[in-house]
C-alpha positions in Angstrom: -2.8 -18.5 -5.2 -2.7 -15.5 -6.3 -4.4 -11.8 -3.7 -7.6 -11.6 -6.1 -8.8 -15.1 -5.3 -7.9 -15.0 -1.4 -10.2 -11.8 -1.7 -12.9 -13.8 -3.1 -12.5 -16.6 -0.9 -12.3 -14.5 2.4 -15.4 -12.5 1.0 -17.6 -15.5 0.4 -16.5 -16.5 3.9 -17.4 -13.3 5.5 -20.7 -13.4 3.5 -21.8 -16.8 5.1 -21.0 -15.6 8.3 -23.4 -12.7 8.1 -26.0 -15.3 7.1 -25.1 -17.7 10.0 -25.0 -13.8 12.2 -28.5 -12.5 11.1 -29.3 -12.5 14.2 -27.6 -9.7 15.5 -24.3 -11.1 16.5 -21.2 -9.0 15.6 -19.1 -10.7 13.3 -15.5 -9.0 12.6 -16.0 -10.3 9.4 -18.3 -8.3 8.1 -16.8 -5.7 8.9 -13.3 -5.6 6.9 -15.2 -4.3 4.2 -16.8 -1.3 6.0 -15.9 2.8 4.6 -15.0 3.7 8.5 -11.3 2.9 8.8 -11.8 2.7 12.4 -14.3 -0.5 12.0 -11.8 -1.9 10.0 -8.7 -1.8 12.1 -11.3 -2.8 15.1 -12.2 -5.8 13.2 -8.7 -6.8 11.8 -8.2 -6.6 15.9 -10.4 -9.2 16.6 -9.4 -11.3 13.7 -5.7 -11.3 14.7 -6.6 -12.6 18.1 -8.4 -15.5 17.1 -5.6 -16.0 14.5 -7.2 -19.2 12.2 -6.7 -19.6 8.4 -9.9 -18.1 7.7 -9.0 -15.4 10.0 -5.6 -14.4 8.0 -7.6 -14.7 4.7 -10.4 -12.0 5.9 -7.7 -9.9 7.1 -5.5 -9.6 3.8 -8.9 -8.3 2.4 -8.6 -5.4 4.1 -4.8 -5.1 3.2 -6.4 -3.6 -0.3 -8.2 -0.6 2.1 -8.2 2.9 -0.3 -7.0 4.2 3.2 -3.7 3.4 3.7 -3.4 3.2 7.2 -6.1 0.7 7.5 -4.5 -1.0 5.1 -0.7 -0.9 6.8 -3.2 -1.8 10.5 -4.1 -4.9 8.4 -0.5 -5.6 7.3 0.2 -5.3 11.0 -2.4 -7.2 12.0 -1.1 -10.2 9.8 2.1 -9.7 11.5 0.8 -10.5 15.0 -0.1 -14.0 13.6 2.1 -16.6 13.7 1.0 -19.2 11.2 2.5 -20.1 8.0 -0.6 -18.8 6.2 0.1 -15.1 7.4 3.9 -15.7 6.5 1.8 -16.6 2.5 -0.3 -13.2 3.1 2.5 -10.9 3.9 4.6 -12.1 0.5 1.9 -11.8 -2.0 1.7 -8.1 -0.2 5.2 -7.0 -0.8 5.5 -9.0 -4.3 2.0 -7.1 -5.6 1.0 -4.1 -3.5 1.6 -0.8 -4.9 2.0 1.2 -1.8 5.4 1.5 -0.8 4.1 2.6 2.8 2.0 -0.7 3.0 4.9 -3.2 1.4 7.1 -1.5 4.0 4.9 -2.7 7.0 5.1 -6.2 5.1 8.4 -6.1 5.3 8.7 -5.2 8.7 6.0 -7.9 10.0 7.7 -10.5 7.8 10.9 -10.3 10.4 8.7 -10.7 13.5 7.7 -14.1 11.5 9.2 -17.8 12.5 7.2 -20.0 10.4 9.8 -19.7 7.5 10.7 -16.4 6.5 11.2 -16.0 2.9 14.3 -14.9 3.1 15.3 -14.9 -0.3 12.5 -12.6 -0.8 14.0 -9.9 1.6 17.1 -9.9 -0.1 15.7 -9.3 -3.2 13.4 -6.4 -1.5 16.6 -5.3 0.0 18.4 -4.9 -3.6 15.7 -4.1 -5.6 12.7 -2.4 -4.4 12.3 1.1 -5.8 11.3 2.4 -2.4 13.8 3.6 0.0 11.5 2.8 3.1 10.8 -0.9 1.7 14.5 -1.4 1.7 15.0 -0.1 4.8 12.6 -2.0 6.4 14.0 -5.4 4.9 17.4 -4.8 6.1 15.9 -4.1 9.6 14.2 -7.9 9.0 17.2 -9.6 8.4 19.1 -8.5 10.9 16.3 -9.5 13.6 15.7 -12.9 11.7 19.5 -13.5 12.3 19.9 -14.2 8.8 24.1 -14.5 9.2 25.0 -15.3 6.0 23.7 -12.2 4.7 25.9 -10.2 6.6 28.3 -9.9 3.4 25.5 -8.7 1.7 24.3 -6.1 3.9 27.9 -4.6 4.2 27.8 -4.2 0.0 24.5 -2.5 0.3 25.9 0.0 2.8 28.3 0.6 0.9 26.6 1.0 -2.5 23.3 2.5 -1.2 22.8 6.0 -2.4 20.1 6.5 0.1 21.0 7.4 3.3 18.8 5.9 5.2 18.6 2.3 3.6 22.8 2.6 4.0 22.3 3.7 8.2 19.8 0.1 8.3 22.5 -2.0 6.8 25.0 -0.5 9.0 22.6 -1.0 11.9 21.6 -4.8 11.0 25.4 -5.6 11.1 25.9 -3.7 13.6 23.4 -5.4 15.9 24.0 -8.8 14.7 28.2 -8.7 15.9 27.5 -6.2 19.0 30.2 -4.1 17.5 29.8 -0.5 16.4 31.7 1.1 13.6 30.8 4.8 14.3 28.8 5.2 11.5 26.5 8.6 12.3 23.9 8.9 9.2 24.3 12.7 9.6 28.2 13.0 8.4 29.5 13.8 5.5 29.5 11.2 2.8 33.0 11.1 3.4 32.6 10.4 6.7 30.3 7.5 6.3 31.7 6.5 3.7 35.1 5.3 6.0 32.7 4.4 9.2 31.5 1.6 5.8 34.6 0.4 5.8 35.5 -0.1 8.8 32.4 -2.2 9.0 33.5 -4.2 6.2 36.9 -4.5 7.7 35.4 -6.2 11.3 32.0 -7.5 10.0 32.9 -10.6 7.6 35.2 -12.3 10.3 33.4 -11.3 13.5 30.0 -12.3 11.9 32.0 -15.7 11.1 33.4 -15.9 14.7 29.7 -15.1 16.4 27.0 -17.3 13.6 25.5 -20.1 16.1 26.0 -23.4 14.9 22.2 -23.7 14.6 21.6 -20.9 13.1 18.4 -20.0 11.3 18.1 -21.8 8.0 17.1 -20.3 5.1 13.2 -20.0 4.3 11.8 -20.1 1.0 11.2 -17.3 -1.4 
């Protein structure tokens, strides 16, 4: 299912609400929709603490917010759920929002996840999204998802990654994931990191061998 329909779903969910709150009673609900930024992020609040499926689906309604930092809060606020159902939310974000500053907080959120990560997904973020940031962010996921058998890959993005900050987060997610550092310092010369790359790949492969648990997280789906 694709965003527009859990839009419409969520809507028509928040509409009843306001019927069944007529009342008076405050609904966060009804308020995803609101102009003032600050009722939304208060509202996407109050979802994320209750946390149910409806919850998740009001919330990625506001993930569509012409203000982008409500709409990154919202992203954030799906991240603080820890359902399979957010985990659904976060990937339509990243495979159809625009924004690279709101697929970058999808990103993020997506390695704070346990209910099945799709890894595959960050990897192909990682190789191909045409934001820097984005990238960054999903080599940061990987490395706290413990995602081992993608520490060969990391090491080829450092070393073929022409931004320097995507290359300083692949360093870092290896990095973090054998306890070893390489002396890689983003603010050398490209010589310089270029041989602190090296190294990494040098130590990485077998150490990363040596140090995978034998239960180590499985793969999620893309």
């Amino acid at each position: 299912m694709d965003r527009v329909w859990v839009m419409a779903l969520a809507l028509a969910a928040a509409a009843g609400a306001g019927l069944l709150c007529a009342s008076g009673c405050a609904e966060p609900g009804q308020a995803i929709n609101s102009s003032d930024s600050r009722e939304v992020v208060k509202a996407v609040g109050e979802l994320a603490a209750r946390g149910s499926d409806e919850d998740v689906a009001q919330i990625e309604v506001a993930t569509i917010s012409a203000d982008v930092q409500a709409a990154s809060e919202a992203v954030r606020g799906l991240g603080f759920i820890r359902r399979a159902e957010a985990v659904e939310s976060l990937t339509r974000i990243i495979a159809e929002e625009t924004r690279p500053e709101v697929r970058e907080e999808a990103a993020y959120q997506l390695g704070l996840q346990q209910e099945a990560p799709p890894i595959e997904l960050l990897e192909q973020v990682l190789q191909r999204d045409a934001s820097p940031r984005v990238r960054a962010a999903a080599a940061s996921s990987l490395a706290r998802l413990r995602v081992w058998e993608d520490i060969p890959l990391l090491v080829d993005v450092a070393e073929r990654e022409a931004d320097v900050m995507v290359q300083a987060r692949a360093v870092a997610a290896v990095e973090s994931m054998i306890g070893l550092r390489v002396g890689y310092d983003w603010q050398a010369s490209a010589q310089e990191r270029s041989k602190a790359v090296r190294r990494l790949r040098g130590i990485a492969l077998t150490a990363g061998a040596a140090l995978a648990p034998q239960d180590a997280r499985p793969r999620g789906g893309s």
